[in-house]
Structure formats: C-alpha cells, structure tokens
C-alpha positions in Angstrom: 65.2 2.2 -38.0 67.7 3.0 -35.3 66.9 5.8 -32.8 67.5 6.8 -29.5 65.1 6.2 -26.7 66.7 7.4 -23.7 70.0 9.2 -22.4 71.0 8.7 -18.7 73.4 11.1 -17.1 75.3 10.5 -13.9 78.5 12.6 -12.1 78.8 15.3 -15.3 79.4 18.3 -14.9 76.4 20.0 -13.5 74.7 16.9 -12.9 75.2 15.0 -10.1 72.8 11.9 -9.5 71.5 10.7 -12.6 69.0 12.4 -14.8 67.1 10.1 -17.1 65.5 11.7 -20.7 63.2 9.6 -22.6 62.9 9.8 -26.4 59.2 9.7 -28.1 59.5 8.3 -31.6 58.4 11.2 -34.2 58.4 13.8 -32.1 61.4 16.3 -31.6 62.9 16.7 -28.3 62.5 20.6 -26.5 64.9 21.0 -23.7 63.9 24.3 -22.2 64.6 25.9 -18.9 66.5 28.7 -16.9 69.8 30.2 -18.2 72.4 28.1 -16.6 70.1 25.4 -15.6 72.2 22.5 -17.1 70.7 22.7 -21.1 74.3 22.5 -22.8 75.9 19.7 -20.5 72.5 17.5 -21.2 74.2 18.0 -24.8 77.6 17.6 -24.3 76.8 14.3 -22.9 74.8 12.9 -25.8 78.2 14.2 -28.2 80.5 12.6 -26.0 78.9 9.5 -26.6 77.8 9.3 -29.9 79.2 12.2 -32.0 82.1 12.8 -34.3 85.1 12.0 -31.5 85.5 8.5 -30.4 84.7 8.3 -27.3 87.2 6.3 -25.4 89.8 9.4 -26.3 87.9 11.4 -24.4 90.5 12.8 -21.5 88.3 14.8 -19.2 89.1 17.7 -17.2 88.5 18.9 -13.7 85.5 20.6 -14.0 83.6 17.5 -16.1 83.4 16.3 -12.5 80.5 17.0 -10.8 81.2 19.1 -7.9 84.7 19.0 -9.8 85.4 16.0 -7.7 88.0 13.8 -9.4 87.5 10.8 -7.7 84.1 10.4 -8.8 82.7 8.8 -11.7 81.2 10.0 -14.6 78.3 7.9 -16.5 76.5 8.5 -19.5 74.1 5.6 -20.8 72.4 6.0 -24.4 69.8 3.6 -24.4 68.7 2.5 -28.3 66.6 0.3 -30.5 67.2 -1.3 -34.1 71.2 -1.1 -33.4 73.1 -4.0 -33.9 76.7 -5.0 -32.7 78.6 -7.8 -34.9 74.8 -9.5 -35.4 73.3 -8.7 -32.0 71.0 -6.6 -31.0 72.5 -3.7 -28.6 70.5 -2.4 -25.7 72.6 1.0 -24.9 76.1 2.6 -25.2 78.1 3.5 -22.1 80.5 5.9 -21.1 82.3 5.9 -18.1 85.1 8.1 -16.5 86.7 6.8 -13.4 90.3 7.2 -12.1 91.4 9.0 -14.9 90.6 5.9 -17.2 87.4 6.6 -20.5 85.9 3.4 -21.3 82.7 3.3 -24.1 80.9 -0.4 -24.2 77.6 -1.5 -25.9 75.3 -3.8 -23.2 73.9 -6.3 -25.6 70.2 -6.9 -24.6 71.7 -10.4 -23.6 73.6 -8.3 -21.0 76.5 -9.2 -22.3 79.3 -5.8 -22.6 81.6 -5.4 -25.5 83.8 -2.3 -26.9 82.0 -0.8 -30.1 83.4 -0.3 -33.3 82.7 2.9 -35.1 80.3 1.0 -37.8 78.0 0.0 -34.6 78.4 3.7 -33.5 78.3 4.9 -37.4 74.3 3.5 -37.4 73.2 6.1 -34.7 75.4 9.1 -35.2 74.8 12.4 -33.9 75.1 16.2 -35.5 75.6 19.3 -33.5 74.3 22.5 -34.4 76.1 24.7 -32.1 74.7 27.8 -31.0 77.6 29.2 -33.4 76.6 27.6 -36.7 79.9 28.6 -38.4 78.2 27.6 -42.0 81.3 28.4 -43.7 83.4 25.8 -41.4 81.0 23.3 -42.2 80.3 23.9 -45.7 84.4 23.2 -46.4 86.4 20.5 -46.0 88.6 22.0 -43.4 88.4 18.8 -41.6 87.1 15.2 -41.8 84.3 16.0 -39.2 82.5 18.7 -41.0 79.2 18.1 -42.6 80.1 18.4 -46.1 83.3 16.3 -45.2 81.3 13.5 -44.2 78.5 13.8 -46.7 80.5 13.6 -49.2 82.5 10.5 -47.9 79.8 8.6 -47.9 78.6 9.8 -51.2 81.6 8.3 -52.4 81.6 5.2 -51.0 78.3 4.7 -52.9 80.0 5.8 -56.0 82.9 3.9 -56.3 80.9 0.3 -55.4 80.5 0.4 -58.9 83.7 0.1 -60.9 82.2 0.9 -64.3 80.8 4.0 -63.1 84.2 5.1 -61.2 86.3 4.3 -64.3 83.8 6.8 -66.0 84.3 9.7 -63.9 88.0 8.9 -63.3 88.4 9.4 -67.6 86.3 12.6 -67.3 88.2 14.0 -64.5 91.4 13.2 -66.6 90.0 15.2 -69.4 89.8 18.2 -67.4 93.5 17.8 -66.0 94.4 18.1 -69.3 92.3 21.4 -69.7 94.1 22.8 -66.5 97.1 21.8 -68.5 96.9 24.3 -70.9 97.0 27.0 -68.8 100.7 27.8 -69.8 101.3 29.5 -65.8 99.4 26.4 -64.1 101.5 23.9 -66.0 105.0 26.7 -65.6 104.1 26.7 -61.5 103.3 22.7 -61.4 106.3 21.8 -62.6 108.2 24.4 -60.8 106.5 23.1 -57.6 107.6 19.2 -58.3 111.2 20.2 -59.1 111.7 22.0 -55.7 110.2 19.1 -54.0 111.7 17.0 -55.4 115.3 18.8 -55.0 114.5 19.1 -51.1 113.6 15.5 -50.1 116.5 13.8 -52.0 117.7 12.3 -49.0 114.6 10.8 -48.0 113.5 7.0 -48.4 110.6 7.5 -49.9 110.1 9.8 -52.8 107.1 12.5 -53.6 104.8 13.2 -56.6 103.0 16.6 -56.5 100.4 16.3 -59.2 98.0 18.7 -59.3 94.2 16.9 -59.8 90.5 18.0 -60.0 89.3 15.5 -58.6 90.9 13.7 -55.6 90.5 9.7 -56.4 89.8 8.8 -52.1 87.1 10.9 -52.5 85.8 12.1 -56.1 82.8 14.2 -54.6 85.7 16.7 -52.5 85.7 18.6 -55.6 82.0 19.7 -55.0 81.5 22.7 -53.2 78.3 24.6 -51.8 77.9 28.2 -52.1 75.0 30.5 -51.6 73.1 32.4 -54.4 70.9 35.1 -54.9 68.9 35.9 -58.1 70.9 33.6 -60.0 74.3 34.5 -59.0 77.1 33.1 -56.6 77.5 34.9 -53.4 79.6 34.6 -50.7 78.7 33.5 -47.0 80.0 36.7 -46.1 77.3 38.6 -47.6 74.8 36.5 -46.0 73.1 38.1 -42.9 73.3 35.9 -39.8 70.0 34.9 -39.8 70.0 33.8 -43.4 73.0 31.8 -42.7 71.6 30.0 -39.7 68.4 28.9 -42.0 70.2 27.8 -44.9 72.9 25.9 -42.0 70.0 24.0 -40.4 68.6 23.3 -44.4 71.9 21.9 -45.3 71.7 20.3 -41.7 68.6 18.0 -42.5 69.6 17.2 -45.8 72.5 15.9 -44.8 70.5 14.0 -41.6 67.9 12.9 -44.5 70.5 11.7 -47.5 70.9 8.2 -46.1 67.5 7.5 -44.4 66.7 4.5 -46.3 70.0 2.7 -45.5 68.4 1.6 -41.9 70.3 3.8 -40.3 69.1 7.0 -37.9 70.9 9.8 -37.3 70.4 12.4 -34.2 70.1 16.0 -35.0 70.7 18.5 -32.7 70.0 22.0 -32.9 71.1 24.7 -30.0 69.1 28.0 -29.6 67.3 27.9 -33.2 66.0 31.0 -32.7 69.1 32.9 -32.6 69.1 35.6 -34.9 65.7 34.9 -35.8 63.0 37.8 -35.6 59.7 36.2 -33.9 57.7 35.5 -37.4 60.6 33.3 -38.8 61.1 31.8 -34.9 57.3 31.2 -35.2 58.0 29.2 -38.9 61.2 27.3 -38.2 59.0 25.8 -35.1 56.5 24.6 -37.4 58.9 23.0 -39.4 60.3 20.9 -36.3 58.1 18.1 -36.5 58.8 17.7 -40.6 62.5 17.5 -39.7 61.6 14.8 -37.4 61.1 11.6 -39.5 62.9 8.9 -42.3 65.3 8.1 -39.7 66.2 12.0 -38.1 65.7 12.3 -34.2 65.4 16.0 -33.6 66.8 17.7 -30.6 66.4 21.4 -29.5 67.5 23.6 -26.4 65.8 26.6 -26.8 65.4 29.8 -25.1 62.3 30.9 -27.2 58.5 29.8 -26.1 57.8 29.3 -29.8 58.9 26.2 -29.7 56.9 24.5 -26.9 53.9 22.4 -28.2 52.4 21.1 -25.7 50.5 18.8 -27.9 53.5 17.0 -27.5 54.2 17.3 -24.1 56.1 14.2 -23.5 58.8 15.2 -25.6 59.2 18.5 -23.6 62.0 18.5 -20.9 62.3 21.5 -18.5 66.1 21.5 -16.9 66.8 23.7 -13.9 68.8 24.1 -10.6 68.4 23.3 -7.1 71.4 23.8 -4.9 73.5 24.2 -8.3 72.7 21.2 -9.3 70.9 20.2 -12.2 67.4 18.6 -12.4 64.9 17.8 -15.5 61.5 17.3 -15.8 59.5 15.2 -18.4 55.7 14.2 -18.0 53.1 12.4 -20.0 49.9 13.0 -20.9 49.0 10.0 -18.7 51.3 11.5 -15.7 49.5 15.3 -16.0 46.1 13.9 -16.1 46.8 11.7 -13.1 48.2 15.0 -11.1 45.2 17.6 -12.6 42.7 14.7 -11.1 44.7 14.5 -7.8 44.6 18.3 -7.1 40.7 18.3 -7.9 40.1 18.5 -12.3 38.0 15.5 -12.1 37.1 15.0 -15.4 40.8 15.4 -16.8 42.1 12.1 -18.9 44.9 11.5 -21.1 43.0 11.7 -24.4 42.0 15.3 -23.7 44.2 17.1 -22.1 47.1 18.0 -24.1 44.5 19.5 -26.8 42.7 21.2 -23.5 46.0 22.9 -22.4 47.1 23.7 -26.0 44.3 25.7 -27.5 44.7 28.1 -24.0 48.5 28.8 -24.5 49.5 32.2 -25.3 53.1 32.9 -25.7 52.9 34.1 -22.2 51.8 31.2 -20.9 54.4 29.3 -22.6 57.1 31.7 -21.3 56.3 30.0 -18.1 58.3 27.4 -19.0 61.6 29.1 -18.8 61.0 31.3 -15.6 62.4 30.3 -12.0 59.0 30.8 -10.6 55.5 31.8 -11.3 52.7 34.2 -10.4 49.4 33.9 -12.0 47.2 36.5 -12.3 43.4 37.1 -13.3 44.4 39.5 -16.8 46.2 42.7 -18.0 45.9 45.1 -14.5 47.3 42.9 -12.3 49.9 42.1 -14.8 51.1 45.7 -15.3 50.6 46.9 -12.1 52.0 43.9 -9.9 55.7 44.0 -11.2 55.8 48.1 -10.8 54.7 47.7 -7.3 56.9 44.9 -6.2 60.2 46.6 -7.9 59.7 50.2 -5.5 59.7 47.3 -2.7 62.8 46.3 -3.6 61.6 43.3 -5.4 62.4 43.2 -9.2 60.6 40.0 -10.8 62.6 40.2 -13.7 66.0 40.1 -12.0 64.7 37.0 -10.2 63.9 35.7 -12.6 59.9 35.4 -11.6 57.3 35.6 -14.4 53.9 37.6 -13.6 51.4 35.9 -16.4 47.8 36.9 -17.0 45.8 33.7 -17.6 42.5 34.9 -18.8 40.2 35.2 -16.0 39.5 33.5 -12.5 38.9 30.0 -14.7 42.2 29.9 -16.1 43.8 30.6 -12.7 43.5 26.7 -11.7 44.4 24.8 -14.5 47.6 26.5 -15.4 48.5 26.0 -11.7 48.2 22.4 -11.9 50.2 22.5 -15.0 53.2 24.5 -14.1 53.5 22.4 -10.4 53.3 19.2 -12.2 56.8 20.2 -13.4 58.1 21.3 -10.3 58.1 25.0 -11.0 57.1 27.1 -8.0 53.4 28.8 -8.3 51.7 31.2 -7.2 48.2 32.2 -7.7 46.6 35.9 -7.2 43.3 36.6 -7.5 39.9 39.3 -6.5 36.6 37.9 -5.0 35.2 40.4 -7.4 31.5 38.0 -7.8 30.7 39.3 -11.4 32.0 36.2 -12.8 32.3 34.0 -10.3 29.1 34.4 -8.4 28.8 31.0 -7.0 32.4 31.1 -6.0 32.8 27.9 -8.3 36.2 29.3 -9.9 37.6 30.4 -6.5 36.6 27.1 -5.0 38.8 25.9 -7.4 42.0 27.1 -7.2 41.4 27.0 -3.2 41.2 23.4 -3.9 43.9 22.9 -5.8 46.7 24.5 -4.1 45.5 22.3 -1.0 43.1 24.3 1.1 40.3 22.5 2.5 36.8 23.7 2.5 36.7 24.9 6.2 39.5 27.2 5.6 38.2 28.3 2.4 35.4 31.2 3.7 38.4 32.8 5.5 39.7 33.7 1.7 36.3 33.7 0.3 35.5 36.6 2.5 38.1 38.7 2.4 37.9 42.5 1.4 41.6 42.8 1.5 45.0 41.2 1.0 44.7 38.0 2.4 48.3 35.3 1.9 48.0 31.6 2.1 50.9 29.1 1.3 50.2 29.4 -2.4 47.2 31.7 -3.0 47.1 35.6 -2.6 43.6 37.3 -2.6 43.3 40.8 -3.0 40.1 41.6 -1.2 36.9 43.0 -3.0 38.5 43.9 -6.2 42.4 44.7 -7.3 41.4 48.3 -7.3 39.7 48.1 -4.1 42.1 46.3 -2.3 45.0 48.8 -3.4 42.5 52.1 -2.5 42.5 50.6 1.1 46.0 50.2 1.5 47.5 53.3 -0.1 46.0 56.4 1.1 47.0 58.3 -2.4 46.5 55.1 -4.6 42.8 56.8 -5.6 44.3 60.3 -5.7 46.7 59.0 -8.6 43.9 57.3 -10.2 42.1 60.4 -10.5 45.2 62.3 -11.8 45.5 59.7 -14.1 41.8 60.2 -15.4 42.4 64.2 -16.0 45.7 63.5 -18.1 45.0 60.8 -20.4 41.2 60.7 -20.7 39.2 57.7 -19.5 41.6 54.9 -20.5 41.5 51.1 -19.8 41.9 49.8 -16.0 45.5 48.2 -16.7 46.8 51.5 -18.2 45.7 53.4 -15.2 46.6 50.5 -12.9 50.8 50.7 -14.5 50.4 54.4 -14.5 49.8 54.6 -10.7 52.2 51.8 -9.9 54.8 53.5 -11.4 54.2 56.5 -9.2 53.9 55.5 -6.0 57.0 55.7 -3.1 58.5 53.1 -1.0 56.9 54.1 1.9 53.2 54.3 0.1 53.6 50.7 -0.7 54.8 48.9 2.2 51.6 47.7 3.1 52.3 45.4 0.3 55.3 44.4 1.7 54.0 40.7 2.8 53.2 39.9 -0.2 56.2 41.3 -2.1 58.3 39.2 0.4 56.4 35.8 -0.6 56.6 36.5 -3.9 60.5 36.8 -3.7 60.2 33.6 -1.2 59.1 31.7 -4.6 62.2 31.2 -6.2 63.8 29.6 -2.6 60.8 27.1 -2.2 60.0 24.1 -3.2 56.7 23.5 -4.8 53.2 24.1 -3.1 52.1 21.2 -1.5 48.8 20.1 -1.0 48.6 20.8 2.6 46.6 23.4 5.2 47.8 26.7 4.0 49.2 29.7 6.5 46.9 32.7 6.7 48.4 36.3 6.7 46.4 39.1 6.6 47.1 42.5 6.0 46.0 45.4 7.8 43.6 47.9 5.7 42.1 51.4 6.4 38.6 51.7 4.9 38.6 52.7 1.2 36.1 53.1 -1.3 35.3 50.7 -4.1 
C-alpha cells in the first residue's frame, strides 16, 4: 500500500534548516506545540507537494521564504514507499523553489530524477481538513477539488468501465428527462433559454445546444447530492450546529479516504485542530477514534491544540513543533531514544518494551498539557499548584502569559520521571519540591530528581538539608515543608492562614495555600523573588543539562512549622 514515511522541510516559511518528520505505519501523526510554533507551515508543505494543486504552478510569494529571503531556496522532500513511476519504484517527491523557478521531481530509488505525472501523484494524494471545515463547500460541486467532486469522479470512472451498465443508466436517466418534460413551465423556459442563445451567438463558428439533463454523461454520479437529516427528514447544513458539522465533515472525510483502499493506493488525511467546537467528552471520543481512522490505506495527520489527543503509547508518532529565535524546530523520539535518555539521567531499569505503558498509565490531562507549554514547572501536588502561580503573578510574573505550565505530578516519585520526559523533547523543566521526610524518609525520591537534573552526590546534602528556599540550575527546594518555607519568608503568611481557618472552617491545605496567595502584597512576597525570576528565565533557556548546578539561597527569618 502506498504511504508516506517521511517529510523533509528546508527554507519554508518559518523553517529554516531542514526539519525531518518520520511516519510510523498505523499510527496517526500528532503535531502539537506552542501557538505560532510552526504547526500550519509543517502542513502547508505536505499540500504543496502532494495535494489537490499541481505543484510545479506553485508561484510563491515573499514571505514563503524563510527569513523572507528571496534568494534562498525552498525544499520540501516527501519520502514514500509502494509508489511507482512509469514501472519503477519511487523513493520521494521533491519540491524546490529557487530564483523564482517551482520544479516537483520523483528520485527513483535507482537515483535517477524525473517530473511526475498526476497518476504517480494521484497514488498518494493528500486531503486537508482545514481548521474551517466549510462542509457545505465540500459537500457541492462548486469546484473539481472538493471532496464530493472528486469522489464522485472516480466513482464514475468505475461506472462507465462497463458499457452495458452505462447504457443502462444513460436509458434511465433519459426516462426522467422526459418526466422533467412534462413540466409545461420547465419545457416553456427550456426552450425559451435555447432560442435566446441561440439568437445571440449567430455570428459565432461554432454553434450551442442548451439541453437541460439530470444526469451529466462526464460524470453520471454529479447528480448525487449529500444532505444532513434528522429523525427522518432532510435538513439543511445551516441548521446544523458547528460541532455537528465538523463530525459529520471528518465522517464524510474518512469515507471518502476509505472508498478506494483496496485499489493499492493510500491516501493522506489531514485533520487541523479536531477539537474545535468540540466540548471535552466528544474531544475525548473523536481521539479514540483516531487510530480506527488510521488503516486500509488512510495515513492520519493531526495538529492539535487539545491534550486529548496525545497517546503516548504511541510516542513515536508524536511531534512537538516550537520556536527558538523565531524559528521553527520539531521534536520526535522513540521508545528506544526515551529509554536510552531516562537510563542516561539515572532510571536504570527503563527499556523500550516498558516504558511507553510506564509513562501512559501516569498521564493526567495535566501532564499531557505539558506538551503544548513553552516551559515547565513541576510540582509535588495540588498546594503548590494553586498557590505557586498566585504568588509569582503579585511578582510580576504571570505563568500563563508566558506561557509556563505549573503541573502537579503526584508526589515526590513522580517529580523525576516526568522530568526526564519533558527534557528528552527539549522543553525547558523545572522541578520544585519540600524535604518534608514523611514519604521520602530515606531521601530515595529526592536523590532522584537531584540525580537527574545533573547534581552529583557531594552537592546533594546542600539541598537535602535545606529548611528554606534553596535554587539550583533546575531544582527549587522549599525548605522543611511548602508551608514552612513560606511562614519563614512572609512575616503575615501564618496570620492569613489563620484568617483563612476562622472564615471557611478547616479546609484542605491547597484551598488555604490559593486563599493566602491571593492575598498577599508585592512587597510581602519579594523574598520569593529569586525564584519567581528563574522561573521566568525558563522560557529564555535552553534545556537543563546534566552539569554541577548553581546554589542560591534565600534568606529566611525563623518561622514555625
């Protein structure tokens, strides 16, 4: 079956040296990352090559250039298997831009180049589900390049290999002309209309018949149409709601892919931003459905903005775009790749066969969410989620603006792991935690994530120790306990807690934690301010290395616990 198993991406747009994406077989392709990152222009790239539009008419304009330089080049290389050009076997199509000249060749896998022809680019075509699905432009025939258009094209081409059967439908159609016929103003206005045309292109070579059909004989099936229905009767897509319209678009969408699967062909599908429109149940169910879409031929493709869609079970089919200097970058790792790095940054025991599963079963949405943030800060649970964003933002220091996502990970256990996955795709981490010992008391946990993020063992008692803020390259430890740590810091932190206590009762420590954080001044928090300014820091850095890690400490008046 033809598929796609890689798109290269040189000089477009906002990608400047080449990105390389590999394609898994059977497993739908995620692209996720920041807004802005470089999602779309991945998927421009792939249409340009091998969607509707030939390629070689492709005339682009300034800002296709990378850097909108327009004496660079642009290249886009779709590397593909079971494809065939005049009887040999073709290793990739390639587009390239230079000088203001498009060219599209297929390398043969004897290295030989030649220009395609649209039935070697007809076996691997590829659908876009814009953002916009537009289900009424693509359920008419308002142009050749709308699904139903070219659905219906080629179900004609199957029908009328058979003459028999064509000469059939051709005397059933004329049966039905004859029924139109009858219609005493249809035939009055039909042969009003061929009398006027007639009368106005007398002095033309060529002569015109108007004949009004129901059935058009270069395409029989053009007199099908799709409409909606609800309890039995026709509807308009106007009275669909948005999100209906999307579902039954993406239905009509796989059908379409699926119709011709047996033929040896493949199609690619791609689908922008599925969850638009979608409340999170029905986000939740169309991400299920992903990986039945993906099969008899279909290659699925998503961008998404939504962490419903990221299994990490399939991990190698996940791709995280972003920016660095404007400029966009992608990620894409293995199970073999994240085992190596979780092994290298002290997860001994961590191997290929496991570890997806491992990772999987821990993701909450959350978690997941990680995925699409600029930077990361993990935290032990619920206070230090609630409380940390609130006290950062009267700093000055607004995560959400920044795009920086504070994610509780389940305890000091969890802190390490999810560390090791979020670096190993280049996303910028850090790791917050107590050396409250009522889970820990061996200090195995700690130990770990000191290990991890690159601090060898004779540093490690100086954050092991510490009954207050304490800052290392990627690790923040806040003393004793949270609570603790904040009571010797802020002289009224404890005076709010108790307020807290005589309004609402005794409550849980992460709605008192928010409660007080959203109280507190500017001034009353700038003891905090070192580690409000690292945070911020994370979305300039580049990833923590394993290296010997900076100490900061913060200054603390005596507090009680």
């Amino acid at each position: 079956m033809a598929a796609l198993t890689r798109l290269d991406v040189n000089g477009f747009r906002s990608i400047g040296d080449e990105i390389s994406i590999r394609f898994p077989a059977g497993k739908p392709i995620v692209i996720v990352g920041e807004n802005n990152a470089g999602k779309s222009n991945i998927i421009r790239a792939l249409d340009h090559v091998l969607g509707d539009r030939w390629p070689g008419s492709w005339a682009p304009e300034d800002h296709d250039y990378h850097l909108r330089n327009t004496d660079s080049s642009i290249r886009i290389t779709c590397g593909v298997t079971e494809v065939s050009h005049r009887g040999s076997p073709v290793d990739c199509f390639e587009l390239t831009s230079e000088g203001g000249t498009t060219e599209i060749n297929v390398e043969l896998t004897t290295g030989n180049r030649q220009w395609p022809n649209n039935e070697t680019r007809g076996k691997l075509p590829c659908v876009v589900i814009s953002a916009d699905r537009r289900l009424s432009y693509q359920l008419s025939y308002a142009s050749q390049w709308t699904m139903l258009s070219k659905l219906m094209h080629r179900f004609h081409k199957v029908l009328v290999a058979d003459p028999d059967r064509r000469e059939r439908l051709k005397e059933h159609f004329d049966g039905l002309h004859e029924l139109f016929g009858a219609v005493p103003e249809y035939a009055a206005f039909a042969k009003r209309l061929k009398s006027e045309v007639e009368q106005l292109g007398a002095n033309m070579p060529y002569g015109l018949e108007v004949d009004f059909s129901a059935y058009d004989p270069s395409n029989f099936f053009r007199s099908l149409r799709v409409h909606p229905q609800l309890d039995g009767e026709i509807r308009t897509f106007d009275e669909l709601g948005t999100g209906q319209e999307q579902i039954l678009a993406l239905g009509f969408a796989y059908a379409y892919a699926a119709a011709f699967s047996g033929s040896g062909d493949g199609l690619i599908l791609v689908i922008e931003e599925p969850e638009a429109h979608l409340h999170p149940l029905a986000q939740e169910w169309l991400a299920s459905q992903l990986h039945r879409f993906t099969g008899d031929g279909v290659q699925v493709v998503i961008t998404t903005h939504s962490p419903s869609f990221i299994d990490i079970r399939n991990l190698d089919a996940l791709v995280l775009v972003s920016k660095s200097g404007g400029v966009t970058e992608t990620a894409q790792r293995t199970a073999q790749q994240l085992a190596d790095y979780c092994v290298s940054t002290g997860a001994d025991k961590a191997t290929a066969d496991s570890i997806l599963e491992h990772y999987d079963i821990n993701a909450t949405p959350e978690l997941r969410a990680g995925f699409f943030a600029r930077a990361i800060v993990l935290v032990e649970g619920r206070t230090e989620s609630f409380a940390l964003p609130s006290l950062l933002r009267t700093l000055g220091v607004d995560m959400n603006r920044l795009g920086i996502a504070c994610i509780p990970v389940g305890g000091k256990g969890n802190l390490a792991k999810w560390w090791r996955l979020f670096t190993a795709f280049g996303i910028p981490t850090l790791v917050v935690f107590d050396n409250d010992v009522s889970d820990d008391g061996k200090a195995t946990k700690r130990c770990d994530v000191l290990s991890a993020v690159g601090i060898d063992e004779a540093e490690q008692s100086d954050f092991l120790d510490a009954d207050s803020l304490v800052l290392g390259e990627a690790v923040a430890v806040m003393g004793t306990d949270f609570e603790h740590t904040l009571r010797g810091l802020i002289p009224t932190y404890e005076t709010l807690e108790m307020e807290c206590r005589d309004q609402h009762g005794a409550l849980s420590k992460p709605f008192i934690a928010r409660w007080c954080a959203e109280r507190l001044k500017e001034n009353e928090c700038e003891p905090l301010r070192s580690l409000a300014d690292k945070i911020a820091r994370l979305v300039e850095a580049e990833p923590p290395a394993a290296a010997p890690q900076q100490i900061v400490r913060s200054r603390t008046r005596p507090g009680p616990r």
